[in-house]
Every structure is written in C-alpha cells, then in structure tokens.
C-alpha positions in Angstrom: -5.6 -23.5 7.3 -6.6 -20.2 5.8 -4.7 -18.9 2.4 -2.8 -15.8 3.3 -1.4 -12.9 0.8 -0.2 -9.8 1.7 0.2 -7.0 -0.4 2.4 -3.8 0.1 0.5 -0.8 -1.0 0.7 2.9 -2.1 -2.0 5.7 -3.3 -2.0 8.8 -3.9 -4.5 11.9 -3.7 -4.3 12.0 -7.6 -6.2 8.9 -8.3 -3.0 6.1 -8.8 -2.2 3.1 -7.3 0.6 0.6 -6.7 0.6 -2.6 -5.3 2.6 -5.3 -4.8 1.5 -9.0 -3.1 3.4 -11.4 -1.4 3.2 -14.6 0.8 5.9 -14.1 3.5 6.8 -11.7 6.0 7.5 -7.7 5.4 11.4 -7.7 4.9 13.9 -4.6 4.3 14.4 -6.1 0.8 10.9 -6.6 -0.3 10.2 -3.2 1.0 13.4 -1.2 -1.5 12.0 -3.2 -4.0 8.6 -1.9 -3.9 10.0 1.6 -3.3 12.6 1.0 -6.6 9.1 0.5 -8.4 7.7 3.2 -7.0 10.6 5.6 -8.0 10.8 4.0 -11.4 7.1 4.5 -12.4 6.8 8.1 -10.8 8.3 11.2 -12.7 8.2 13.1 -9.7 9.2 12.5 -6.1 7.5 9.9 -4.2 6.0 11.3 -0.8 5.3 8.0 1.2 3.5 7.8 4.7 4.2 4.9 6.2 3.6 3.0 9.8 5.9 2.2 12.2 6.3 -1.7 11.4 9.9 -2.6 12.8 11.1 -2.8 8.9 10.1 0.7 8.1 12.9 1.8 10.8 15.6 -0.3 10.0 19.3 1.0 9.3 19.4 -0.8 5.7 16.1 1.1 4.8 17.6 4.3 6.1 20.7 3.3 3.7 18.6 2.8 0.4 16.3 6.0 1.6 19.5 8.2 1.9 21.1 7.2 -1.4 17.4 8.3 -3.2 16.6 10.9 -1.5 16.3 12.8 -4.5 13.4 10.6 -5.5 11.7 9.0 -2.3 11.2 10.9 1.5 9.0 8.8 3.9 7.0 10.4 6.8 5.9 8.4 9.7 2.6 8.0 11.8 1.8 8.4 14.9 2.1 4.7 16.7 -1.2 2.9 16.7 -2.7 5.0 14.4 -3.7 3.3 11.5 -6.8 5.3 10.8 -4.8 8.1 9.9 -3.4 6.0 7.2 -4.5 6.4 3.8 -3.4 3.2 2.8 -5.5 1.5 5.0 -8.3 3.1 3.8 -7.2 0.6 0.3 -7.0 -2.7 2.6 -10.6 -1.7 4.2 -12.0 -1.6 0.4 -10.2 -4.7 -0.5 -11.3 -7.1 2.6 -14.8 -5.7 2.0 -15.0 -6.6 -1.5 -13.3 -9.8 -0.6 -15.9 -10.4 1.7 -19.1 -9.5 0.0 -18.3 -12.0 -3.1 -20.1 -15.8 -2.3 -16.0 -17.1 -3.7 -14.0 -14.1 -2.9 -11.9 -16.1 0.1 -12.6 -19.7 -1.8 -9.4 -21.8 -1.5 -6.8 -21.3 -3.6 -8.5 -18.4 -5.4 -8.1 -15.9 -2.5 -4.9 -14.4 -4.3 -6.4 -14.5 -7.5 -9.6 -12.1 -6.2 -7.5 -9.8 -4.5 -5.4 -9.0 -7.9 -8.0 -8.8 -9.9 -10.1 -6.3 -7.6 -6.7 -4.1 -7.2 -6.2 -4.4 -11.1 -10.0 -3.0 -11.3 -9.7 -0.3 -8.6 -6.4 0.8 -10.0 -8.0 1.5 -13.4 -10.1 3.9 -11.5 -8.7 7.0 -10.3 -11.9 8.1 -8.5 -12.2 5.0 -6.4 -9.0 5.9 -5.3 -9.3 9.8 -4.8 -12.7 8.8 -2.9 -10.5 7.1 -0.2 -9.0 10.2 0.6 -12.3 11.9 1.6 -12.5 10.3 5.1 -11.8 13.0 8.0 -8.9 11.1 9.4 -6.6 11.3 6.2 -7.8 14.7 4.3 -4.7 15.8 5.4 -2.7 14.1 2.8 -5.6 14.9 -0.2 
C-alpha cells in the first residue's frame, strides 16, 4: 500500500506560498479552513483560481465565499484544464523533487519530504515567481 498526503495549495505571482496537507478527501470544511488562513495571513484580498473539483462548487462554499467577499473572490478554470493552473505548476515541482531523492517516497517519510521541500520552496520567493513563467499561466503573473 502506498502512503498518501495531499496538500491544498496557493501561490501567488509575488513570490508566497501557502500550503496545507492532509490525509483524507477534499471536503467543504477543510477547504474554508484553508481559505480562513489565507484571509488571515493576507493584508489584501485574496484572488484564488481554482478547478472545478465538485467541492469548489458547493452551496456551503458559496455561503462562506459570500459572507467574505470583502476578503476572498475565486475564479474558475476552464474543465480539464489543469495546465492553465498555476498551482499545478507547485505539485509538478513537488512530485519531481519527490522523485529525484533515493528516500523522497520511503515509507512513512513520504509526508515528512513533502513538508520540508514546501517549507524550503516557500522560503524562496523566486522559486515561486519562476512557476509563473510557463506560457499556459502568464496570465495570472
């Protein structure tokens, strides 16, 4: 049986990253709560592109996104269109580096890799900005 994380993601043209991991399923909640960080660390409005996961277009997100609207607005993709996605620009960089280390998928330490290359990367604004050269997502640099 393979280990399994997933992590909930958000850059920006301006070098910063937040991420958040997790073991289960995408749910509504997990979702406001990463959005409530995002809110809470961010002076200005948060501008969030997102996909078109089922989640992303449920009524109780709609709820939370209408009662902060003053703080969070969401724009949605194009289905099956992920390489428009600026975000997954961030999970290509992180299953690469996974990859290329001898232990990065070991058992058991497949969670602990992936945090501490997102720790590094996030400490590097022009890692981040660099994902945003690719022709598919300029649009959002």
């Amino acid at each position: 049986v393979r280990e399994k994380i997933n992590m909930i993601s958000a850059i920006s043209n301006q070098g910063k990253v937040h991420f958040m991991f997790y073991k289960d399923t995408m749910s509504v909640q997990r979702l406001t709560e990463f959005m409530e960080r995002l809110i809470h660390c961010n002076e200005r409005k948060a501008y969030l592109i997102l996909d078109n996961l089922k989640v992303h277009h449920s009524k109780a997100l709609d709820g939370f996104l209408s009662e902060n609207a003053a703080f969070i607005k969401v724009f949605f993709l194009p289905s099956y269109s992920p390489d428009l996605n600026p975000d997954e620009y961030l999970n290509r960089d992180l299953k690469s580096n996974l990859n290329n280390k001898p232990l990065g998928r070991a058992k058991g330490k497949l969670e602990e890799h992936a945090k501490a290359h997102m720790e590094t990367v996030s400490q590097n604004p022009e890692h981040i900005t660099r994902l945003f050269c690719a022709e598919p997502v300029k649009y959002a640099s």
